[in-house]
N, C-alpha and C positions, 0 to 999 in steps of 0.2 A: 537466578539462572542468567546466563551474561549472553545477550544479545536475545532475548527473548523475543518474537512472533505473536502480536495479539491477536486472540481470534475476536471480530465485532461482532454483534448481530444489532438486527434492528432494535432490542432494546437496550443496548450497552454504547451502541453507536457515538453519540449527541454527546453521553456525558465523557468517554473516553476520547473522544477529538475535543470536544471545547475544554477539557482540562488538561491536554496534553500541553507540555511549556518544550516551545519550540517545535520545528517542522514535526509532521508523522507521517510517512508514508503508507499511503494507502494502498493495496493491492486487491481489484475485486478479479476473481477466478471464479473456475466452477473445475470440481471433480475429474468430468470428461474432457475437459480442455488439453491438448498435448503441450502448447506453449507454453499453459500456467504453469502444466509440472517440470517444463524445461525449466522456469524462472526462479520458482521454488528454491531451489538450492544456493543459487545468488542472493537471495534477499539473504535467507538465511546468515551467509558468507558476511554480506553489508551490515544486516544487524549486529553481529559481530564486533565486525571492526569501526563501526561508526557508534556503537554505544557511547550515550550520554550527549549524542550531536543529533541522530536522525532516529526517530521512532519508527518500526515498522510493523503495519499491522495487514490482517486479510481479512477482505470481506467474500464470503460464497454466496454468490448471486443466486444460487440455488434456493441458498436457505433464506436468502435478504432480500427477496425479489422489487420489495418499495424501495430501498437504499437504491438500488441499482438504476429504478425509475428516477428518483429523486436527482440522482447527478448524470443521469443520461447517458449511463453506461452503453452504449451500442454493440460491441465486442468487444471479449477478452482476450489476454488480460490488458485492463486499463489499471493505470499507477494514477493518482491523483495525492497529491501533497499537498498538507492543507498548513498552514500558519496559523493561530491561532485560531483555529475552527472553522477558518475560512479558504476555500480551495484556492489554490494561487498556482498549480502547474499539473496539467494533464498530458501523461506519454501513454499511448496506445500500442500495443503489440508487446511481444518479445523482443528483449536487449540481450545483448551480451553484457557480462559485467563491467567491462573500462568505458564501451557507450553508457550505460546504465548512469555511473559515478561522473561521468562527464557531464550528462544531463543534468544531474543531480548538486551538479560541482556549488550551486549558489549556494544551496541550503548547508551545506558542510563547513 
């Protein structure tokens, strides 16, 4: 499925980020969030077109609540992009897509 959307949870988390080769974008959301489901469709968009450059995954803070502790999620939606398993760029809030891929531009 081309441009697929990982869903994490706390158990799949650790070994789908430290195995991922090359950046993976992370998105943690939650259900009620109105931003998250504005962003939703961009990522979607991004995963897309960035296939085989940018990984993109979501975590629901709902369901992940230690994940969320863990990297100090305060509100969503936060993006976190990790490199090699290692977090390397946190955006906080809702992007429009061209800010989004701007932000983004290193990793691509």
């Amino acid at each position: 499925m081309a441009g697929a959307i990982t869903n994490l949870s706390e158990t799949t988390f650790d070994e789908e980020v430290g195995s991922s080769t090359g950046p993976m974008l992370v998105d943690f959301w939650a259900e009620w969030c109105g931003p998250c489901k504005m962003l939703a469709p961009i990522l979607v968009e991004i995963a897309n077109e960035q296939e085989g450059v940018l990984r993109i995954a979501k975590v629901d803070v709902d369901q992940a609540p230690d994940l969320a502790r863990r990297f100090e999620v305060m509100s969503i939606p936060t993006l976190i992009v990790f490199n090699d398993g290692t977090p390397t760029k946190r955006l906080v809030g809702a992007k429009g897509k061209h800010q989004l891929l701007d932000e983004l531009s290193e990793f691509l």
